[in-house]
Backbone atoms as SQL, in Angstrom:
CREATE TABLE atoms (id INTEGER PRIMARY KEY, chain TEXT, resi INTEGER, resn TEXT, atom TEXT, x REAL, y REAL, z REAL);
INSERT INTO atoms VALUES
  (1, 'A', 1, 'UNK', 'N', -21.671, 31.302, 17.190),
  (2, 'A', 1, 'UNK', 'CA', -21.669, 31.054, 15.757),
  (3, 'A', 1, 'UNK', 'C', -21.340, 29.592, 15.512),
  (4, 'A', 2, 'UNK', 'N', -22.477, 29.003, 14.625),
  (5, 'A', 2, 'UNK', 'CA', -22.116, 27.430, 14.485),
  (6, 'A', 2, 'UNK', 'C', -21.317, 27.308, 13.328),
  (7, 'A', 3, 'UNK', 'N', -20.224, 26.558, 12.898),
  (8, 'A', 3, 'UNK', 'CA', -19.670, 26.519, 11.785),
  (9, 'A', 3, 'UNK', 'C', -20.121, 25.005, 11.180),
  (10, 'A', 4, 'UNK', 'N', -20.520, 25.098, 10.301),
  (11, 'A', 4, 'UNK', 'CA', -21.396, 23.721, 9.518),
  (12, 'A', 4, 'UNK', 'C', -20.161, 23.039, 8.650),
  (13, 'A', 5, 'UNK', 'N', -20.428, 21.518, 8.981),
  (14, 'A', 5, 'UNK', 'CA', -18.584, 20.983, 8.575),
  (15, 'A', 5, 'UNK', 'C', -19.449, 19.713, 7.867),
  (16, 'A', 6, 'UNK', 'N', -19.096, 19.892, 6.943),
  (17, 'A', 6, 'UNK', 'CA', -19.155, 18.901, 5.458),
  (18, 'A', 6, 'UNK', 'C', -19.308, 17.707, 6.079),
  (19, 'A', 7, 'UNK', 'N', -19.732, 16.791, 5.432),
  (20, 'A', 7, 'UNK', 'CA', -19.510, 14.642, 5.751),
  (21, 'A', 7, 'UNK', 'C', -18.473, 14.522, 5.021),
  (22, 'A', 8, 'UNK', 'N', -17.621, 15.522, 3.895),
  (23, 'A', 8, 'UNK', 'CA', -16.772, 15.024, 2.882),
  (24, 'A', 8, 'UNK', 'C', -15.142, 15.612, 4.189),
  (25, 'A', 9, 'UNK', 'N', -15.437, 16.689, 5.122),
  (26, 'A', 9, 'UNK', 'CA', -14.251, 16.835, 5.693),
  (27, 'A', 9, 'UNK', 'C', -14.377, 16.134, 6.841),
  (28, 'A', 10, 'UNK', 'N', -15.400, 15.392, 7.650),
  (29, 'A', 10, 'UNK', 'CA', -15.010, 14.400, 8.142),
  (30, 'A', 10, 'UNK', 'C', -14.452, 13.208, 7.848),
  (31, 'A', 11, 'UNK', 'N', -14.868, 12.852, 6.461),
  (32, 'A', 11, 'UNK', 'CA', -14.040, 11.339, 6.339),
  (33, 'A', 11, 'UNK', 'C', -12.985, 12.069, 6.273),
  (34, 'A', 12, 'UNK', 'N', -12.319, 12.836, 5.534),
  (35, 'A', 12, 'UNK', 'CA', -11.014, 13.611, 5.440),
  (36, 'A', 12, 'UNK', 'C', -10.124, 13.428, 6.886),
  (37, 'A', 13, 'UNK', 'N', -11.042, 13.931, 8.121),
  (38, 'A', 13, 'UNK', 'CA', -10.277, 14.012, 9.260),
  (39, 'A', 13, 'UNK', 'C', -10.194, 13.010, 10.021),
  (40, 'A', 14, 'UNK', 'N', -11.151, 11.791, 9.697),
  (41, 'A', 14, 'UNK', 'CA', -10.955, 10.569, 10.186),
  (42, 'A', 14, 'UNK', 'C', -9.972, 9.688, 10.022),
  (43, 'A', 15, 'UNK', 'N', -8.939, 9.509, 8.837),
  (44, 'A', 15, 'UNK', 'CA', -7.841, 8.821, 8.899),
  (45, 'A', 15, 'UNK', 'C', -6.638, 9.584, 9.746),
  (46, 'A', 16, 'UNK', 'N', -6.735, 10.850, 9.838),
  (47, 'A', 16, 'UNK', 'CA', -5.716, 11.401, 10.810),
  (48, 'A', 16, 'UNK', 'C', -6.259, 10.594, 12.108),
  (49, 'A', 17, 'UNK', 'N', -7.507, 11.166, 12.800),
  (50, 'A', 17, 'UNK', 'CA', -7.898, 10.470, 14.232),
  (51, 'A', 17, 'UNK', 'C', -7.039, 9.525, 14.343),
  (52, 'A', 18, 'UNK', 'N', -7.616, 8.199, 13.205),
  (53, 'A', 18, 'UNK', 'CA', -7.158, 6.899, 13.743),
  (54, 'A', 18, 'UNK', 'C', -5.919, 6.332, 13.791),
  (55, 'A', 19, 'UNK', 'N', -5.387, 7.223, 12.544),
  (56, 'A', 19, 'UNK', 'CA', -3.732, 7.432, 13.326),
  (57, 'A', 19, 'UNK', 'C', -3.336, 8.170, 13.785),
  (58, 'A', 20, 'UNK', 'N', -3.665, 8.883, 14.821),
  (59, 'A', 20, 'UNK', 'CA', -3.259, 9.429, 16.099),
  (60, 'A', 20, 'UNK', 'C', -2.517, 10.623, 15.433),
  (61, 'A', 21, 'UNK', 'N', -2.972, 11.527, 14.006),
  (62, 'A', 21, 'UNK', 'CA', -2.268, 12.642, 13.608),
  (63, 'A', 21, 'UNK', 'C', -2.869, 13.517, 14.057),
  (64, 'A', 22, 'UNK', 'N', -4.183, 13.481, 14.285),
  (65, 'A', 22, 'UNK', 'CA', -4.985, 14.665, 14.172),
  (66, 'A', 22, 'UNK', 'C', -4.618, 15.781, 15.726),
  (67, 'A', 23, 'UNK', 'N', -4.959, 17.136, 15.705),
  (68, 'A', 23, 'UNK', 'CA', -4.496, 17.808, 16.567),
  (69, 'A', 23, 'UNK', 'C', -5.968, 17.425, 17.623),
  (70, 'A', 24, 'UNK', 'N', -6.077, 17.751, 18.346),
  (71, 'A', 24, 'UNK', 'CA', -6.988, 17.555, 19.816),
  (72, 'A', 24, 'UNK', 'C', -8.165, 18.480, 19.245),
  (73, 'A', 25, 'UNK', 'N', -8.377, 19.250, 18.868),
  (74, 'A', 25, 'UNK', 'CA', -9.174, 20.283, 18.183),
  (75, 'A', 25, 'UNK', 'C', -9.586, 19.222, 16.850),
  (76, 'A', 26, 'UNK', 'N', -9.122, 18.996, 16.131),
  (77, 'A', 26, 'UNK', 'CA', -9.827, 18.447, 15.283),
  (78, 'A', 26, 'UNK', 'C', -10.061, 17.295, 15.488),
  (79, 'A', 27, 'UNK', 'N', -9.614, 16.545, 16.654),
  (80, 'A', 27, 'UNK', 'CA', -10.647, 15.102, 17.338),
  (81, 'A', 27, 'UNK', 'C', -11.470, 15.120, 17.718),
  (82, 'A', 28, 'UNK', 'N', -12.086, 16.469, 18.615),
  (83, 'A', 28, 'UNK', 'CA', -12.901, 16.844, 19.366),
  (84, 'A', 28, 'UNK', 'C', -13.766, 17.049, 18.165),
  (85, 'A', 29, 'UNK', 'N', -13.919, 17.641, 17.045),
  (86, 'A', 29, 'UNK', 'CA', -14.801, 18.005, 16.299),
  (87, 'A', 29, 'UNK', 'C', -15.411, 17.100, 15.622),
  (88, 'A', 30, 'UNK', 'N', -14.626, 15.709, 14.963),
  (89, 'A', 30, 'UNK', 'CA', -15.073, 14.480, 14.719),
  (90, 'A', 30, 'UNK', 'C', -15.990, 14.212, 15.892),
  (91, 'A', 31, 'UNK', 'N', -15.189, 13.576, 16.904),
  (92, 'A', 31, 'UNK', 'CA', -15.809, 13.157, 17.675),
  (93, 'A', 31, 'UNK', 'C', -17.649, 13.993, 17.947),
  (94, 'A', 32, 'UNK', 'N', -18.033, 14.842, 17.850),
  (95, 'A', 32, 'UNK', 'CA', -19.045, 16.142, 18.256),
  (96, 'A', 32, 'UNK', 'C', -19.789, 15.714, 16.632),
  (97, 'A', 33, 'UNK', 'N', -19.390, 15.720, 15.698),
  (98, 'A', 33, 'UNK', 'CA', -19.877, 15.368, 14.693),
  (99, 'A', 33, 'UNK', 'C', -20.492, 13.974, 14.151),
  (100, 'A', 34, 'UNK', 'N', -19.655, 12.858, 14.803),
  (101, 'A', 34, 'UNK', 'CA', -20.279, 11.679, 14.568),
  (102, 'A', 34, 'UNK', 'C', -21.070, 11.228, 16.026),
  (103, 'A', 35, 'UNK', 'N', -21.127, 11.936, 17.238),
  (104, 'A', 35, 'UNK', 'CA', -22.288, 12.217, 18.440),
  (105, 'A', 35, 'UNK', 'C', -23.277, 12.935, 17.705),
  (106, 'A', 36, 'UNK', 'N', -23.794, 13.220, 16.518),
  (107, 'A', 36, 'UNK', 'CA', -24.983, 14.580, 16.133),
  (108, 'A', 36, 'UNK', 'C', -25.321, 13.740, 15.137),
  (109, 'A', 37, 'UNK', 'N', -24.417, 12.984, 14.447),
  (110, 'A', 37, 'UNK', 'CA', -25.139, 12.138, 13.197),
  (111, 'A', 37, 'UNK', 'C', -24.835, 10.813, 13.230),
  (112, 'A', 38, 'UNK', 'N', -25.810, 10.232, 13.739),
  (113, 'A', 38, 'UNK', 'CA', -25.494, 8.756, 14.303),
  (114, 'A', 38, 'UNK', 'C', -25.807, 7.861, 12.847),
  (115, 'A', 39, 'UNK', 'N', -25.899, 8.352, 11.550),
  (116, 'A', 39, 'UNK', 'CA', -25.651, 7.419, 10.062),
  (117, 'A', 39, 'UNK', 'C', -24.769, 8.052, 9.964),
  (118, 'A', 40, 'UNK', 'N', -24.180, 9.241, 9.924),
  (119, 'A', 40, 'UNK', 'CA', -22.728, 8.988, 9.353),
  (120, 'A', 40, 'UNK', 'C', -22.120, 7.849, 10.662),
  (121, 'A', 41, 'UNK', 'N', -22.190, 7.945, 12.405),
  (122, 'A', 41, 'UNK', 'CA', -21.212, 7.409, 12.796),
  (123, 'A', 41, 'UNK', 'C', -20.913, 5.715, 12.511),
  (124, 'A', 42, 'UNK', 'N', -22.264, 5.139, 12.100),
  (125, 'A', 42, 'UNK', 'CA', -22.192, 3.977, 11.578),
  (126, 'A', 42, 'UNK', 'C', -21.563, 3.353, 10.771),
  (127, 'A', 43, 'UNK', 'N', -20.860, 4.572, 9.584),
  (128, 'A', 43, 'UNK', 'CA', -20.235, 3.687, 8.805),
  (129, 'A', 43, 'UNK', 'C', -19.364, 4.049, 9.450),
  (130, 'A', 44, 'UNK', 'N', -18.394, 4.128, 10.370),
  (131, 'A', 44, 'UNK', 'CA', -17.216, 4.089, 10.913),
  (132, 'A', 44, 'UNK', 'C', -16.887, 2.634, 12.154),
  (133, 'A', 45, 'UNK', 'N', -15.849, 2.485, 12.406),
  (134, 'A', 45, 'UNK', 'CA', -16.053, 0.812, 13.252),
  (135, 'A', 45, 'UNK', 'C', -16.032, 1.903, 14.977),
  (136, 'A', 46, 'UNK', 'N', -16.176, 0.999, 15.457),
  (137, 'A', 46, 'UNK', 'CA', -16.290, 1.548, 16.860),
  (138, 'A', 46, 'UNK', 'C', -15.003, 2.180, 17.450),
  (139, 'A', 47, 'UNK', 'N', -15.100, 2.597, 18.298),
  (140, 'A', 47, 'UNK', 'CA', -13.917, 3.489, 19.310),
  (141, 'A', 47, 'UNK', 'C', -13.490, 4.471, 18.642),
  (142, 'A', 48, 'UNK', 'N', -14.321, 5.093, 17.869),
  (143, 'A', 48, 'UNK', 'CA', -14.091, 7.025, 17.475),
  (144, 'A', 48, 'UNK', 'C', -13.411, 7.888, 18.705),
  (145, 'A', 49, 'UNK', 'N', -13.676, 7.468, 19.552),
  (146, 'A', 49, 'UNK', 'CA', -13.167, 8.689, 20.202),
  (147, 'A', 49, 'UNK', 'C', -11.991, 8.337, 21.008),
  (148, 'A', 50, 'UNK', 'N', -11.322, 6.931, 20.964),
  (149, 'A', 50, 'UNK', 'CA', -10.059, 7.082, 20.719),
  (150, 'A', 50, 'UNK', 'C', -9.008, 6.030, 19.874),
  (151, 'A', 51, 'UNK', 'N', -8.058, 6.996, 19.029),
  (152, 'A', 51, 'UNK', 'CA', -7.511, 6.752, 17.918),
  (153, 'A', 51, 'UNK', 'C', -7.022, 5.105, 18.114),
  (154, 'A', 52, 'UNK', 'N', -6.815, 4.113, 17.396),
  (155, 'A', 52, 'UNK', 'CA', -5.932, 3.018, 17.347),
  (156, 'A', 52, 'UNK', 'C', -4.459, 3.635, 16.724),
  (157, 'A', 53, 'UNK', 'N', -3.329, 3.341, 17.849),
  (158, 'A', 53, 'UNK', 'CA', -2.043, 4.007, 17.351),
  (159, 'A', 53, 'UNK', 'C', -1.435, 2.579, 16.968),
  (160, 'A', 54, 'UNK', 'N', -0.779, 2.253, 16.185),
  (161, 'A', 54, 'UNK', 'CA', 0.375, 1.117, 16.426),
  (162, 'A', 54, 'UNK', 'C', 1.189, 1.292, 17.278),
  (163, 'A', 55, 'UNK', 'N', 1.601, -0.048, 18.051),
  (164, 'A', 55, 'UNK', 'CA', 2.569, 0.724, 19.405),
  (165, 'A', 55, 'UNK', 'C', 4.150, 0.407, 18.365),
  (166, 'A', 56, 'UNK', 'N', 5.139, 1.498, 19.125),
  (167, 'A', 56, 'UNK', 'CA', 6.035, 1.189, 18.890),
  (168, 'A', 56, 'UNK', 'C', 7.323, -0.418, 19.067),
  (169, 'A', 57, 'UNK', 'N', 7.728, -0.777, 18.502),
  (170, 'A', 57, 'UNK', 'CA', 8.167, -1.908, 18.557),
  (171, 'A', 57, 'UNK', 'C', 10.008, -1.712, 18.626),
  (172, 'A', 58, 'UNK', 'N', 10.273, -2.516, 19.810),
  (173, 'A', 58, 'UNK', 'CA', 11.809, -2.077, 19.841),
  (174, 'A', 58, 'UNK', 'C', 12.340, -3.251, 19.481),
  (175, 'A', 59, 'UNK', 'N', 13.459, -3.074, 18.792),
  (176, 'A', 59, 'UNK', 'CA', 14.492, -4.185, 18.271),
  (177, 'A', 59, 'UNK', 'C', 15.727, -4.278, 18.621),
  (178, 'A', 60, 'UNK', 'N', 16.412, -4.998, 19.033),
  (179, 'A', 60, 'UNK', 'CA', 17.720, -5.067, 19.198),
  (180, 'A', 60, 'UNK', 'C', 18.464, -4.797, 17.922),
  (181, 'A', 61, 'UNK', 'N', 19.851, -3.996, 17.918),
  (182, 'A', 61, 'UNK', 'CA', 20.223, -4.382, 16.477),
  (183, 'A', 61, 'UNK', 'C', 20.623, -5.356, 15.888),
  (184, 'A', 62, 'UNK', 'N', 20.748, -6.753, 16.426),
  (185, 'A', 62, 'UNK', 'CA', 20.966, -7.834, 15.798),
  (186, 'A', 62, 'UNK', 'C', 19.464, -8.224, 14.877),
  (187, 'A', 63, 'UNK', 'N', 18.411, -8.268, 15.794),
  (188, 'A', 63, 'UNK', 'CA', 17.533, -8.280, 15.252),
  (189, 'A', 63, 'UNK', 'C', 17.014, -7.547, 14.094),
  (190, 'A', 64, 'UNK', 'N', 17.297, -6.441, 14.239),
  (191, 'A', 64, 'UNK', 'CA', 16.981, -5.431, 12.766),
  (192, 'A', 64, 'UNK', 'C', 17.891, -5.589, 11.898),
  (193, 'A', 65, 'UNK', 'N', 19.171, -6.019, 12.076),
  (194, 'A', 65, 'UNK', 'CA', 20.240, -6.014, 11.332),
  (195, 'A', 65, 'UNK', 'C', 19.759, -7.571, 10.312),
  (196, 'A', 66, 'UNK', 'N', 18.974, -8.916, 11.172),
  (197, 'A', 66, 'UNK', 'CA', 18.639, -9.826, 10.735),
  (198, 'A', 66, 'UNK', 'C', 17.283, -9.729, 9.779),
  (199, 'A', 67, 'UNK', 'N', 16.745, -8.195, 10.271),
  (200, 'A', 67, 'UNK', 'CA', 15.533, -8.148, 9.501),
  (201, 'A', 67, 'UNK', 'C', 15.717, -7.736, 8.284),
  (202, 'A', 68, 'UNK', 'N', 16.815, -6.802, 8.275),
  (203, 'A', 68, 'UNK', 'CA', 16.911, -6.323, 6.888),
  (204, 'A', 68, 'UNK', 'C', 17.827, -6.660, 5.950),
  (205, 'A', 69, 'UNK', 'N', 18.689, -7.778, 6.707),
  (206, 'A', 69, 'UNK', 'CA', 19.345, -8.944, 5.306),
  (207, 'A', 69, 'UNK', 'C', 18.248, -9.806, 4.728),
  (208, 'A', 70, 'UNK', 'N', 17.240, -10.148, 5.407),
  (209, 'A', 70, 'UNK', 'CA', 16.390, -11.137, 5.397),
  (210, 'A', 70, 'UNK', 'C', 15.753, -10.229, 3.790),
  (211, 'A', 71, 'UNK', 'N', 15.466, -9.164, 4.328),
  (212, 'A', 71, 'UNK', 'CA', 14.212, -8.256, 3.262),
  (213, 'A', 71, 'UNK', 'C', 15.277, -7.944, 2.045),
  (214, 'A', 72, 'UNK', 'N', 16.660, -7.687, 2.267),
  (215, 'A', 72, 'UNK', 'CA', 17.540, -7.669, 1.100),
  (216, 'A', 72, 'UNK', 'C', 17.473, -9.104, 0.399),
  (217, 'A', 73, 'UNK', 'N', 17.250, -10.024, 1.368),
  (218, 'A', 73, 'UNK', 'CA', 17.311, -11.465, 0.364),
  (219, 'A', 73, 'UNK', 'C', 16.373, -11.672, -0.703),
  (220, 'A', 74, 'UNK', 'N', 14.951, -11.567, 0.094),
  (221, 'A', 74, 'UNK', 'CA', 14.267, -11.124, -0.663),
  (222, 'A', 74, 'UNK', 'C', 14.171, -10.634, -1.777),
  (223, 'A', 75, 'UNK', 'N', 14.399, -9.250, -1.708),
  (224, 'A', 75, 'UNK', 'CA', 14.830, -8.530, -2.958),
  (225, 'A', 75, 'UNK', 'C', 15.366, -8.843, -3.895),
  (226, 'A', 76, 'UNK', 'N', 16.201, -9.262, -3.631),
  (227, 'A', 76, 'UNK', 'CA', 17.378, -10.019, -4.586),
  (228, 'A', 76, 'UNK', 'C', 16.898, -10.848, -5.233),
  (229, 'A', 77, 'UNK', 'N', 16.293, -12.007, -4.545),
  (230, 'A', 77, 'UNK', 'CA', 15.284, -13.275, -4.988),
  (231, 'A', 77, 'UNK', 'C', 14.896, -13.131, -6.301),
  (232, 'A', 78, 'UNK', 'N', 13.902, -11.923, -5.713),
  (233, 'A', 78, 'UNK', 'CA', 13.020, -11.101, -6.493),
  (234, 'A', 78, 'UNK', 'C', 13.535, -10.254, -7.942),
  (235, 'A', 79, 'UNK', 'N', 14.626, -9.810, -7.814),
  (236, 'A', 79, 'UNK', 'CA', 15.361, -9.134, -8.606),
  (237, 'A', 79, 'UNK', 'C', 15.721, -10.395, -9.718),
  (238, 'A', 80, 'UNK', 'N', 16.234, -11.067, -9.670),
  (239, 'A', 80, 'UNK', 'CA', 17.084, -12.382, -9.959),
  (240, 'A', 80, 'UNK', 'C', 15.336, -12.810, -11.085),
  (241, 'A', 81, 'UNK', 'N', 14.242, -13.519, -10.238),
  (242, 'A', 81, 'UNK', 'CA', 13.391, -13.847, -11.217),
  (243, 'A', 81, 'UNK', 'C', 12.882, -12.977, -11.945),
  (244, 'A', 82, 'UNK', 'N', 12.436, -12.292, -12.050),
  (245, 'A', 82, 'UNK', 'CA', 12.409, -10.744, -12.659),
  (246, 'A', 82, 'UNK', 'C', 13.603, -10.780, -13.857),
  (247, 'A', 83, 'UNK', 'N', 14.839, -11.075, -13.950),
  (248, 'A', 83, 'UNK', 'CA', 15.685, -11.040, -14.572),
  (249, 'A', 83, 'UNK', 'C', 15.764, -12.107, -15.689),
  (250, 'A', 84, 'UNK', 'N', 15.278, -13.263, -14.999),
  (251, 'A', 84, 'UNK', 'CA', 15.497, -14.593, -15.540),
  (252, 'A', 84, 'UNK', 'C', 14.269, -14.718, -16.254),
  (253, 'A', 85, 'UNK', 'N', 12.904, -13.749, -16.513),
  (254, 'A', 85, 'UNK', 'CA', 11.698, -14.112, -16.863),
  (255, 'A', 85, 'UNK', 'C', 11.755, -13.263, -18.268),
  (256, 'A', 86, 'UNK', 'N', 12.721, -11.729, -17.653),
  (257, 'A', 86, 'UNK', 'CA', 12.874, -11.001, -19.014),
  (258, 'A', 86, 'UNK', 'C', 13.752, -11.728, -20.129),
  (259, 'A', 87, 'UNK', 'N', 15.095, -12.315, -19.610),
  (260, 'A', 87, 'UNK', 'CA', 15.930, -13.194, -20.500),
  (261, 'A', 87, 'UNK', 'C', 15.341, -14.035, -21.004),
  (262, 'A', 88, 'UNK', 'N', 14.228, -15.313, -20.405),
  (263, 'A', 88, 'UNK', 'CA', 13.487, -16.148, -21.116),
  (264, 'A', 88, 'UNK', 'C', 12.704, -15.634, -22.031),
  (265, 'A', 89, 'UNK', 'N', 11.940, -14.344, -21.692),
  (266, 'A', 89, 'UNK', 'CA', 10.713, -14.117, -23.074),
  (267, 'A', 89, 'UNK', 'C', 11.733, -13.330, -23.894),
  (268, 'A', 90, 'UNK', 'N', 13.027, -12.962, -24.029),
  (269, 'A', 90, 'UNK', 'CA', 13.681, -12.306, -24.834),
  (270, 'A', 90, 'UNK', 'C', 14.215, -13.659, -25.658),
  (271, 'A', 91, 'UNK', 'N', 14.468, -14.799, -25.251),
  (272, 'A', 91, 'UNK', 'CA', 14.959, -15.642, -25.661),
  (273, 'A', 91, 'UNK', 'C', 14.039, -16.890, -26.646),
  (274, 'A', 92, 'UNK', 'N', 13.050, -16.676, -25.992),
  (275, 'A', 92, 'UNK', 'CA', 11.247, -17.009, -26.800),
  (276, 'A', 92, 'UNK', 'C', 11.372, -16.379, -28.108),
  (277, 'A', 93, 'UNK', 'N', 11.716, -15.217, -27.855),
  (278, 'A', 93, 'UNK', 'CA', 10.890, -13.873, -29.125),
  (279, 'A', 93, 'UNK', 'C', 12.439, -14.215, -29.963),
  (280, 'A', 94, 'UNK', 'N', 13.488, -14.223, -29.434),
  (281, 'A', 94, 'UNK', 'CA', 14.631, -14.805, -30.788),
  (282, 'A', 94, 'UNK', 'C', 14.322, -15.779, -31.318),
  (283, 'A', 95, 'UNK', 'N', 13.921, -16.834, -30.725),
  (284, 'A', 95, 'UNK', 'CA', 13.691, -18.080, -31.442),
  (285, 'A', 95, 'UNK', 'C', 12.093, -18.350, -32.234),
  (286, 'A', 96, 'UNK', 'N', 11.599, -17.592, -31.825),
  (287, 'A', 96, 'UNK', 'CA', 10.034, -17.388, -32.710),
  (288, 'A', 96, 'UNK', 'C', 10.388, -16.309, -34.244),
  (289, 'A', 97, 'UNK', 'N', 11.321, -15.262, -34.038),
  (290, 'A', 97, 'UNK', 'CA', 11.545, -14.829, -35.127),
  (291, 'A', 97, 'UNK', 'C', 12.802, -15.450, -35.966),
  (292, 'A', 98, 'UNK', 'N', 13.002, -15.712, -34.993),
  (293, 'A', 98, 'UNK', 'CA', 14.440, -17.168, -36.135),
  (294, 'A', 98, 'UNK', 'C', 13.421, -18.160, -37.176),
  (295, 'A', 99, 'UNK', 'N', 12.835, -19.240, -36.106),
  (296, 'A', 99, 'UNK', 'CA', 11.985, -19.563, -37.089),
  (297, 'A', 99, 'UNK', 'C', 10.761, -19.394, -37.508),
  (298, 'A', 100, 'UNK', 'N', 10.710, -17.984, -37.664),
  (299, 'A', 100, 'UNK', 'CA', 9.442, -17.246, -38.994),
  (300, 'A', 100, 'UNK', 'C', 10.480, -16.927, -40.001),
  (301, 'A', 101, 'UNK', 'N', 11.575, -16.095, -39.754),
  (302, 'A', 101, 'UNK', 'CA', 12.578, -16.148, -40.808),
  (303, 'A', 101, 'UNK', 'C', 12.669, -17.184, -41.359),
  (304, 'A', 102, 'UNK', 'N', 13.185, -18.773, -41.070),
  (305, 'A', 102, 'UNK', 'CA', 13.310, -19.757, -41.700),
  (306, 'A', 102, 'UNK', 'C', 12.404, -20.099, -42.425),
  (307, 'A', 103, 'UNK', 'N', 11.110, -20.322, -41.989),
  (308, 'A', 103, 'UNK', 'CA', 9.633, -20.334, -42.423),
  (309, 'A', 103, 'UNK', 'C', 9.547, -19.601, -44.080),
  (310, 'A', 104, 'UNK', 'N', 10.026, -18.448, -43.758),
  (311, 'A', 104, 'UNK', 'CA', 9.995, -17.352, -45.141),
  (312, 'A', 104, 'UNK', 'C', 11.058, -17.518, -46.370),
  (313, 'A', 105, 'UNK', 'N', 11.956, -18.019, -45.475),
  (314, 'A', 105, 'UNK', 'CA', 13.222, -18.336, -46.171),
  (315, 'A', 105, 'UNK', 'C', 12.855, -19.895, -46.815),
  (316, 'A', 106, 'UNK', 'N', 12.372, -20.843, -46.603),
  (317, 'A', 106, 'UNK', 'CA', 12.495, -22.137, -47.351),
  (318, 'A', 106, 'UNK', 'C', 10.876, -22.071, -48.372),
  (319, 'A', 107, 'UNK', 'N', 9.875, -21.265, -47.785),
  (320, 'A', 107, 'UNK', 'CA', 8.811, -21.045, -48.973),
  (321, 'A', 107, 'UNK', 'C', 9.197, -20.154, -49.897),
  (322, 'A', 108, 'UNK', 'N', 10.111, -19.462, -50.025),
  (323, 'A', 108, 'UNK', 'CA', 10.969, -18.798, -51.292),
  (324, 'A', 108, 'UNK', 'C', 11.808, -19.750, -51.996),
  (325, 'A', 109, 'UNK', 'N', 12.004, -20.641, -51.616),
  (326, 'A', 109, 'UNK', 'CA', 12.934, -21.253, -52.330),
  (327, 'A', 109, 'UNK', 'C', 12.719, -22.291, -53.360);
């Protein structure tokens, strides 16, 4: 019995492949599927049949400890202008309605 498998559940099962989620059963079936339809396998980049994993990367903890003050600095940076951009246009919009008030206030008079 052939079971007929969509082009919409292969792209589906293709981001598992290429990160190395997919179970062996459903690599094998990609793989068998883009061997039978050589336009779908085209739009895919080469080495289908085996996944690109990121390798794991080891850190010392000084090093990670340096990575993630670094990314807190950051943040902060970030936090800080973010802060200083809302205070300025809050500080714009007082002084634009200060003087429209004034504006209103001396053509009444």
């Amino acid at each position: 019995m052939k079971v007929e498998v969509s082009r919409d559940v292969i792209l589906d099962l293709w981001s598992l492949v290429r990160a190395g989620e997919a179970s062996e059963d459903s690599r094998a079936l990609v793989d068998a599927v883009l061997r039978e339809d050589p336009a779908l396998a085209s739009g895919f980049p080469a080495g289908t049949g085996s996944p690109q994993v990121i390798p794991a990367v080891q850190l010392s903890p000084d090093a990670e400890r340096r990575l993630l003050d670094a990314a807190r600095g950051r943040a902060r940076t970030k936090l800080l202008l973010i802060g200083g951009a809302i205070a300025l246009a809050g500080f714009v919009a007082i002084l634009a309605l200060g003087g429209l008030i004034f504006l209103l206030m001396t053509r009444s008079l």
